[in-house]
VOLUMPA-754796 format. One record per residue (C-alpha): residue in three letters; x negated, y, z. Coordinates in pm, 1 decimal. Each point is the difference from the previous one (the first is absolute). Layout:
BEGIN
<atom resn="ALA" x="X" y="Y" z="Z"/>
...
//
This chain:
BEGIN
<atom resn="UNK" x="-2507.9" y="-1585.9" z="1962.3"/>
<atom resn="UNK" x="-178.2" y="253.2" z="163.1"/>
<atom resn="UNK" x="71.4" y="349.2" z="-174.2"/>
<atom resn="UNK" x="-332.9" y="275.3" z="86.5"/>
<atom resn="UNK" x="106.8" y="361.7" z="-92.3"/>
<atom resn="UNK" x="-267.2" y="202.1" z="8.9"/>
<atom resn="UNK" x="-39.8" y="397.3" z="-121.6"/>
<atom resn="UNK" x="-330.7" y="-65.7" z="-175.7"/>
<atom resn="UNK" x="-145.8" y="-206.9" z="-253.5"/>
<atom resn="UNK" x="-330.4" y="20.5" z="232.4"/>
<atom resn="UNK" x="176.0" y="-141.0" z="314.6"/>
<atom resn="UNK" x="188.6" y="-269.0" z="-209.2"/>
<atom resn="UNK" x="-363.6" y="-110.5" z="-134.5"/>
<atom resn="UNK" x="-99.2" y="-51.3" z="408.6"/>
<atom resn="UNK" x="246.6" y="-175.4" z="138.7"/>
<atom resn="UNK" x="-4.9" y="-249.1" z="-311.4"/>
<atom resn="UNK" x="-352.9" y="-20.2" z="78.0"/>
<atom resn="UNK" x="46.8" y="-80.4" z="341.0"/>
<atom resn="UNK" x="246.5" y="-247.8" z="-68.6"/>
<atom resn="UNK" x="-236.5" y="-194.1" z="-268.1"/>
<atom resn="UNK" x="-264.5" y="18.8" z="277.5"/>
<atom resn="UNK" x="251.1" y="-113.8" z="302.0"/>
<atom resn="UNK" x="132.7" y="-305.6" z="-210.4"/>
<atom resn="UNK" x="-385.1" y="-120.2" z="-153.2"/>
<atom resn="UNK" x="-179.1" y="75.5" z="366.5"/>
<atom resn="UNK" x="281.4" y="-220.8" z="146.2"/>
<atom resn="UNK" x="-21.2" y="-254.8" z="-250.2"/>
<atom resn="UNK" x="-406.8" y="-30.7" z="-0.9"/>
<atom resn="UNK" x="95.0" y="-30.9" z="420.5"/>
<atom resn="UNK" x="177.3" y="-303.9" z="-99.6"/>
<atom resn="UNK" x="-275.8" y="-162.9" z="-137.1"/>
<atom resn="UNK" x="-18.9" y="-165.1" z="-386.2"/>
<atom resn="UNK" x="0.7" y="149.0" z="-303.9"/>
<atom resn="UNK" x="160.5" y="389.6" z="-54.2"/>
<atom resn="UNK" x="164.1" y="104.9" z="-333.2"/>
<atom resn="UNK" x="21.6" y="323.2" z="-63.1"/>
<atom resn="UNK" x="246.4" y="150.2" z="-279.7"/>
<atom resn="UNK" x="-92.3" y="278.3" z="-189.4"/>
<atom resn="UNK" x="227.4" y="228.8" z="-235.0"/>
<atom resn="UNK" x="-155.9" y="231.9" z="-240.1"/>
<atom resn="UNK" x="150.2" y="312.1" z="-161.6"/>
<atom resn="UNK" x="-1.1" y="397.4" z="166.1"/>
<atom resn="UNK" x="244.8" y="-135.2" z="289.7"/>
<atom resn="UNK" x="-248.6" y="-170.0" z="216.7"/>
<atom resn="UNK" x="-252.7" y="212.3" z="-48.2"/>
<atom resn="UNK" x="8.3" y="227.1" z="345.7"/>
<atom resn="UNK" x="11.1" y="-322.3" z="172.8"/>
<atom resn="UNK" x="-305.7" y="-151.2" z="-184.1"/>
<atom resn="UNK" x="-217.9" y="334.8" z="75.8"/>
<atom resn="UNK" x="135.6" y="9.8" z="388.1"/>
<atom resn="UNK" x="-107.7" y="-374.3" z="-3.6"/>
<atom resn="UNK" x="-354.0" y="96.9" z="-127.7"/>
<atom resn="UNK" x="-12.8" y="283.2" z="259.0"/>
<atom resn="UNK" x="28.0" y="-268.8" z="287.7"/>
<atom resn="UNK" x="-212.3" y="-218.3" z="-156.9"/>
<atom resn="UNK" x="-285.0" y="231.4" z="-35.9"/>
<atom resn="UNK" x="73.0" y="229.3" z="334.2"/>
<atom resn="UNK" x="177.6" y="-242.6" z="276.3"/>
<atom resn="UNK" x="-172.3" y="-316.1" z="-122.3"/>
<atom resn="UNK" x="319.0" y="-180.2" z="-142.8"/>
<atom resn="UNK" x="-108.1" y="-338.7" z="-211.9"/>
<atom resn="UNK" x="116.9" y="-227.8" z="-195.0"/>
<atom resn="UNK" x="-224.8" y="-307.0" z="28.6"/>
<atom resn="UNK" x="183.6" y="-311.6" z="-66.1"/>
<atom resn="UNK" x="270.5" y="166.0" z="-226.6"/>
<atom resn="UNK" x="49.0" y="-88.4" z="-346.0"/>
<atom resn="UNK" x="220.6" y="221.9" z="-217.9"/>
<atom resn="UNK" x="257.0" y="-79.0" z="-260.8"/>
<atom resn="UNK" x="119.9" y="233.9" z="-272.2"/>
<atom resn="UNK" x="400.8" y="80.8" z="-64.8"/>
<atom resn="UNK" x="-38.6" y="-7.0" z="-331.1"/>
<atom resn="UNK" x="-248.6" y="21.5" z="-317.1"/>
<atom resn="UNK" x="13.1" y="132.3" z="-376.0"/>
<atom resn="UNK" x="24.4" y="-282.3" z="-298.2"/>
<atom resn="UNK" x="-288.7" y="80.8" z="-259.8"/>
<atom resn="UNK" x="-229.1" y="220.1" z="179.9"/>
<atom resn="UNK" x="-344.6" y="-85.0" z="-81.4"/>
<atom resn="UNK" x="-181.1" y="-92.8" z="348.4"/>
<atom resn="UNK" x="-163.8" y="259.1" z="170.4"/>
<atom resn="UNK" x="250.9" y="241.4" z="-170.2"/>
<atom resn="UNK" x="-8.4" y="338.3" z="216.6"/>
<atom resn="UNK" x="371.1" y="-36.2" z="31.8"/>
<atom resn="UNK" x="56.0" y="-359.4" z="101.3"/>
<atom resn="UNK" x="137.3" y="-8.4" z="314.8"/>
<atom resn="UNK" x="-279.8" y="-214.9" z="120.1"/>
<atom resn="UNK" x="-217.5" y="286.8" z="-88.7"/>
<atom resn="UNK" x="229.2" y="244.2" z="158.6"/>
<atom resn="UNK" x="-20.4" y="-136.0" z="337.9"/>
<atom resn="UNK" x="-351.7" y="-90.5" z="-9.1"/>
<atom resn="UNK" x="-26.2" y="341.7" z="-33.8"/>
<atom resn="UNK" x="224.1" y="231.0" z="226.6"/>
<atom resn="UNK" x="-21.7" y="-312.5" z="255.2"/>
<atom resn="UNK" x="-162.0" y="-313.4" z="54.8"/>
<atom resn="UNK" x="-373.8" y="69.5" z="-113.8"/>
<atom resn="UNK" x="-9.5" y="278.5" z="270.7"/>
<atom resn="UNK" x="159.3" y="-275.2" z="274.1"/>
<atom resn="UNK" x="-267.4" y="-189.8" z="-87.1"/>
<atom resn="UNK" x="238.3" y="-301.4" z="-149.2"/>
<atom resn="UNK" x="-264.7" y="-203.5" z="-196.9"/>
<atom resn="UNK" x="184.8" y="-21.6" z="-392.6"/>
<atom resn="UNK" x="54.6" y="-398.9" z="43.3"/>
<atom resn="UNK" x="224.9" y="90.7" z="280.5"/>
<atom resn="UNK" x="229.5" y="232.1" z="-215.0"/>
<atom resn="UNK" x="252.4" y="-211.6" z="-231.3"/>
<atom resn="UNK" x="182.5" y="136.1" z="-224.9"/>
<atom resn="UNK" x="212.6" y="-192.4" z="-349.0"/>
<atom resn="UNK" x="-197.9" y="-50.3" z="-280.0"/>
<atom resn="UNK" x="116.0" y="229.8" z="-283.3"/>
<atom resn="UNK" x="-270.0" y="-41.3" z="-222.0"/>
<atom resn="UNK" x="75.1" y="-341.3" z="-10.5"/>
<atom resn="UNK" x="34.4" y="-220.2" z="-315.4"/>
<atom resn="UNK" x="372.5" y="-128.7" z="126.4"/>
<atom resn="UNK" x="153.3" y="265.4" z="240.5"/>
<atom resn="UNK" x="288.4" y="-227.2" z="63.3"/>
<atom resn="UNK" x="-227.3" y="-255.4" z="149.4"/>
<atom resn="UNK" x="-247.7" y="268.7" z="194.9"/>
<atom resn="UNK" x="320.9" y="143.7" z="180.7"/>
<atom resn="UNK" x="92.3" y="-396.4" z="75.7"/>
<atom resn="UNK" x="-393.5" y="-54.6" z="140.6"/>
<atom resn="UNK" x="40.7" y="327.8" z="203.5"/>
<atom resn="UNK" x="337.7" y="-121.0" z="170.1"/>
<atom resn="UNK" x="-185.2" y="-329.5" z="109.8"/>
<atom resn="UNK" x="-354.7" y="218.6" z="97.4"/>
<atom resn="UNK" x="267.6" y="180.6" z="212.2"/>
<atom resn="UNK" x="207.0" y="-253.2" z="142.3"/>
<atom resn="UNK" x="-334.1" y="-184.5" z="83.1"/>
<atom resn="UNK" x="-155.2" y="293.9" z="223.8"/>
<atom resn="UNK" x="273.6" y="24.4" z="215.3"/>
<atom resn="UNK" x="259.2" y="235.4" z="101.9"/>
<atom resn="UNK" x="-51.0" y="362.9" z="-91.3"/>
<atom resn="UNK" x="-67.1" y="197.4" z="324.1"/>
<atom resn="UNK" x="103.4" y="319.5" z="-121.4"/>
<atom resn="UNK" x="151.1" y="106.8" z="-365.0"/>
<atom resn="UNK" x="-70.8" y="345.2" z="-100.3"/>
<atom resn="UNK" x="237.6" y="115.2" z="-253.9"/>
<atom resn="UNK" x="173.4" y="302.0" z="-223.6"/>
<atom resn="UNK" x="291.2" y="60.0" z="-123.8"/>
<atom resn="UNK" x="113.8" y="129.0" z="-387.3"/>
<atom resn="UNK" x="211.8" y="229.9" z="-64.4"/>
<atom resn="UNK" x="239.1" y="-247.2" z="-149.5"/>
<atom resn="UNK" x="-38.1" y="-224.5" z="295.5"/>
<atom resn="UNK" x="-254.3" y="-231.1" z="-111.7"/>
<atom resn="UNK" x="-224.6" y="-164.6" z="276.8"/>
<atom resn="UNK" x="-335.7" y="-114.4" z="-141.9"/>
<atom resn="UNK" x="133.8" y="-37.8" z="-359.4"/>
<atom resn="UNK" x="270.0" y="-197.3" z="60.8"/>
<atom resn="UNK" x="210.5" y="242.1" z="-220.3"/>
<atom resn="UNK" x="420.5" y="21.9" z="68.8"/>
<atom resn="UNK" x="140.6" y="-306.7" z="-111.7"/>
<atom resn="UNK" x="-271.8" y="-238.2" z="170.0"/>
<atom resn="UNK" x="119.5" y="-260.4" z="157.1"/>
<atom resn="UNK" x="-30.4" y="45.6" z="397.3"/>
<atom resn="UNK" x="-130.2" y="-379.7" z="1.6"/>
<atom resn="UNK" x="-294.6" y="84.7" z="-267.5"/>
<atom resn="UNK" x="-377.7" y="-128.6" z="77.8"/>
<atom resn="UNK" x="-302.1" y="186.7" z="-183.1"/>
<atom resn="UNK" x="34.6" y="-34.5" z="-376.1"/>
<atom resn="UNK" x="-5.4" y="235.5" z="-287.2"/>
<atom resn="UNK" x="240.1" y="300.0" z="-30.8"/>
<atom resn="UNK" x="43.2" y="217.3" z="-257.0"/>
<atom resn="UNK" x="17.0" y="402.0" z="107.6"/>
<atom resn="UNK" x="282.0" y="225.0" z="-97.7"/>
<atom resn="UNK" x="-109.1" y="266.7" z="-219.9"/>
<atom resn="UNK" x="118.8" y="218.9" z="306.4"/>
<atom resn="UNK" x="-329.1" y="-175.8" z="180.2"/>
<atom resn="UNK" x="-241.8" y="77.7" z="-222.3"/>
<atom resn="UNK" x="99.4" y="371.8" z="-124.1"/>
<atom resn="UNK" x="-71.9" y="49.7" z="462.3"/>
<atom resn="UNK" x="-318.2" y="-191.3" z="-22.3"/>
<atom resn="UNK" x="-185.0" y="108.3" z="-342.8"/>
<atom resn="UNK" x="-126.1" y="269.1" z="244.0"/>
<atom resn="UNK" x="-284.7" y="-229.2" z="57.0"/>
<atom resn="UNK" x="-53.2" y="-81.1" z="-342.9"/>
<atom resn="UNK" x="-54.5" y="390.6" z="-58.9"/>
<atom resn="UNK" x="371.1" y="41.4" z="-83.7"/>
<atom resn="UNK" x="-10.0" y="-233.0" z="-304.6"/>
<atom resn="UNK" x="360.8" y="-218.5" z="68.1"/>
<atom resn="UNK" x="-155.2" y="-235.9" z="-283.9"/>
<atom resn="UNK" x="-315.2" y="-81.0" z="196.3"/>
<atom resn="UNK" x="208.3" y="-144.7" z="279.0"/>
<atom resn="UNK" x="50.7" y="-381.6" z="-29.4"/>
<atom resn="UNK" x="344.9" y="-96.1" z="-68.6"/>
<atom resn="UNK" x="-44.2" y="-342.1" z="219.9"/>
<atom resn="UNK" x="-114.7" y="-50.1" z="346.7"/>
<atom resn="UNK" x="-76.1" y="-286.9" z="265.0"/>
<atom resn="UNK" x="190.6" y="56.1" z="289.3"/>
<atom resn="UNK" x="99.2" y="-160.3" z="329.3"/>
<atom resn="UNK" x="395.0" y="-87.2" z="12.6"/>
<atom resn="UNK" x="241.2" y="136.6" z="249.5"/>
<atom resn="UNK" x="-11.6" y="-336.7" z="154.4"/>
<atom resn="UNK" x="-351.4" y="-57.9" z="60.5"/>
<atom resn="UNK" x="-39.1" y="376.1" z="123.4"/>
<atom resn="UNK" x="275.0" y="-79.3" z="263.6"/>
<atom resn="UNK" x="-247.8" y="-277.5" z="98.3"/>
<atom resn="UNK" x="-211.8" y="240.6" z="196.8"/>
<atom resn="UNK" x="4.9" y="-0.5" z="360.6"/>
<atom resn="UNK" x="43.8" y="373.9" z="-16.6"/>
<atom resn="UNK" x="114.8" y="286.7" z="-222.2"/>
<atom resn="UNK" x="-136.5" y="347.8" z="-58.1"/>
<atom resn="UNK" x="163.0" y="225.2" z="-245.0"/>
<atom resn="UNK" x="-119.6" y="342.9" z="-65.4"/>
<atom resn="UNK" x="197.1" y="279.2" z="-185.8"/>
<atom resn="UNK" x="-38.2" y="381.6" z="-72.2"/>
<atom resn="UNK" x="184.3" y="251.0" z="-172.0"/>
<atom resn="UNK" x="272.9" y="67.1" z="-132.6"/>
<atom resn="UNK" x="-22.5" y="-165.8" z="-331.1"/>
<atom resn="UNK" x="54.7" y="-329.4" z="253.5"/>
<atom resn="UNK" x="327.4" y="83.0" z="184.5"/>
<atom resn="UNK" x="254.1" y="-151.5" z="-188.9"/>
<atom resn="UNK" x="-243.1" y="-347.5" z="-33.4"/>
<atom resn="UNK" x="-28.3" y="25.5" z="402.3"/>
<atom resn="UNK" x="383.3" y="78.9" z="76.1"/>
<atom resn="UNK" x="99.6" y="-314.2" z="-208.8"/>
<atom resn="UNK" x="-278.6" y="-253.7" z="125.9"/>
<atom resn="UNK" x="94.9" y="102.0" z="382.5"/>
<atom resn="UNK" x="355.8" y="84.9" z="7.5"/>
<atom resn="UNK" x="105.8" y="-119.7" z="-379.5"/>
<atom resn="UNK" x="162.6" y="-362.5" z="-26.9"/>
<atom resn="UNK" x="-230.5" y="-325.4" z="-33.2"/>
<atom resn="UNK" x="-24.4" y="23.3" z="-430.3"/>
<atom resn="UNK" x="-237.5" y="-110.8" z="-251.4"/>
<atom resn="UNK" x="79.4" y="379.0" z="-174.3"/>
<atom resn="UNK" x="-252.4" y="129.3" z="262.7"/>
<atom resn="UNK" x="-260.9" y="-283.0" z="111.5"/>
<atom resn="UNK" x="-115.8" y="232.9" z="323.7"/>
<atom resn="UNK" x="336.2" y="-131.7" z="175.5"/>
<atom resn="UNK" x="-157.7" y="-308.5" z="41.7"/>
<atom resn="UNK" x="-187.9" y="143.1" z="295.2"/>
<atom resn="UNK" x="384.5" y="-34.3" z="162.3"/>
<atom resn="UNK" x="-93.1" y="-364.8" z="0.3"/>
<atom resn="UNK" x="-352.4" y="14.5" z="157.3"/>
<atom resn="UNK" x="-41.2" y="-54.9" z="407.8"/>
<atom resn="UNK" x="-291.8" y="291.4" z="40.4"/>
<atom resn="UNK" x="29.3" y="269.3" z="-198.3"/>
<atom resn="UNK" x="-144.6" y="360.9" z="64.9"/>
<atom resn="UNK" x="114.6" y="253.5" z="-277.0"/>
<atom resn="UNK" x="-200.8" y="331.1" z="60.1"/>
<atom resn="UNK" x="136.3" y="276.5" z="-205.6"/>
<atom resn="UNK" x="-47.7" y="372.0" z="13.9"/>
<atom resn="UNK" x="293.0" y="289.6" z="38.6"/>
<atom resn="UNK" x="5.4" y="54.5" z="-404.7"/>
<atom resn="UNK" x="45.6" y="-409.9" z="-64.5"/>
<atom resn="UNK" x="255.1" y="-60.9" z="253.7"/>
<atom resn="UNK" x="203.0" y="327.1" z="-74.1"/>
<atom resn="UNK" x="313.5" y="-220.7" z="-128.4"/>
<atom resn="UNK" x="2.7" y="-288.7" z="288.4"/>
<atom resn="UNK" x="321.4" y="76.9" z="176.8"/>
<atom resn="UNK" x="-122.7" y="-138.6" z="347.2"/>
<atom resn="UNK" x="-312.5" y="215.0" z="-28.2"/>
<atom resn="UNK" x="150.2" y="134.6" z="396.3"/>
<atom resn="UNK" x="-20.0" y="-345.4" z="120.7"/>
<atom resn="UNK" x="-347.7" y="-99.6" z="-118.4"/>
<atom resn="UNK" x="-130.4" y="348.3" z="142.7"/>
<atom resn="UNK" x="158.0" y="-116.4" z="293.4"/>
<atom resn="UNK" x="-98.7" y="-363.8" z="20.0"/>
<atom resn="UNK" x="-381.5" y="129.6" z="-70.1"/>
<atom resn="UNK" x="20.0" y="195.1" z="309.7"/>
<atom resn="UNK" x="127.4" y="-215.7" z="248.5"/>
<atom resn="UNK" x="-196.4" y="-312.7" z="-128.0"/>
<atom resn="UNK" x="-145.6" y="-200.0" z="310.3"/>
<atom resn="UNK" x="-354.6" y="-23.5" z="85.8"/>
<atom resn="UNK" x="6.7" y="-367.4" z="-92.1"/>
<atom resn="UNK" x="96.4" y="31.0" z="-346.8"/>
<atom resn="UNK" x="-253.7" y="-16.8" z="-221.8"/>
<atom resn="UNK" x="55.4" y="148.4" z="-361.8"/>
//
């Protein structure tokens, strides 16, 4: 795992946005399919916006990507303004240029939700490898909304959110706690270690204990971020405020600034 400790929230949102365009531009040089994983939420946000600036100053494009959602609400109407597929249509892939039938996301409006989160593992599985993995982190640790005590082994299905969850996420339901769904579609900590790489994004300080125990915390269902522990590629960008309680903090400034031409984020 590759620890990034940077002073600013800005300058953590531009080197995760050159890492998601170093790991898709080398996959579309492969040839075949690209997957792109996206995470909503305030986390990736920077990123996304540096991302557009490329795209619409230095030419940067995404033709022959398809994007998959983290995760998705259970019983939001569709087209609900805070969907997640509407979320990232909107701070993301309409101003790429993605065309909408390349952006998958679960099904929460769906009749069984069980079942939709079962389809979306096999729409997933069948695309290919994810090239990249955006992701966030909770404050309790979660990753996606694989909340502590998921197994480390889990593929998408449905979770139910702590009440911790959705008191820090009614602010997009205008503060109201009881307009945030209680379920959710999400992938498992299994099938997001499927990706080919891993980008995880934190800021502030309301994220420094989650970040000290997913990077230097033991292997533990309690907080699902140490799963990243188990993953090959993983670049964990986090700014002074969210890394304020990692106790190697030294040796990643260090690492960061003798890292060799060669190696790529």
């Amino acid at each position: 795992m590759e620890v990034v400790l940077l002073p600013t929230p800005e300058e953590c949102g531009r080197v995760v946005a050159d890492a998601v365009a170093g790991s898709v531009l080398a996959a579309l040089g492969r040839g075949g399919p690209v997957v792109l994983g996206l995470a909503t939420g305030s986390s990736p946000l920077l990123a996304y916006q540096e991302l557009l600036r490329r795209h619409r100053e230095e030419g940067l494009a995404f033709e022959g990507v398809q994007a998959f959602l983290l995760d998705e609400y259970v019983g939001l109407p569709g087209g609900h303004p805070e969907s997640y597929r509407e979320v990232i249509r909107r701070e993301l892939t309409d101003e790429l240029g993605l065309d909408p039938a390349v952006v998958h996301g679960p099904d929460g409006a769906a009749a069984d939700p069980l079942q939709a989160a079962r389809d979306y593992e096999d729409q997933l599985l069948a695309a290919g490898p994810v090239a990249v993995q955006v992701l966030g982190i909770g404050a309790n640790g979660h990753l996606g909304f694989n909340e502590p005590g998921s197994s480390l082994a889990s593929r998408t299905r449905v979770k139910t959110l702590t009440e911790q969850t959705r008191v820090d996420n009614a602010r997009f339901f205008g503060d109201d706690v009881d307009a945030v769904p209680r379920h959710v579609i999400t992938q498992g900590l299994g099938t997001i270690l499927g990706a080919e790489h891993l980008v995880l994004v934190a800021t502030g300080e309301a994220k420094a204990a989650a970040i000290a125990a997913a990077v230097e915390g033991p292997l533990t269902a309690t907080c699902p971020g140490s799963v990243l522990q188990l993953h090959r590629h993983v670049t964990l960008v986090v700014d002074e405020a969210a890394g304020a309680q990692l106790t190697r903090a030294d040796y990643y400034r260090y690492v960061l600034r003798h890292k060799l031409p060669q190696q790529r984020w």
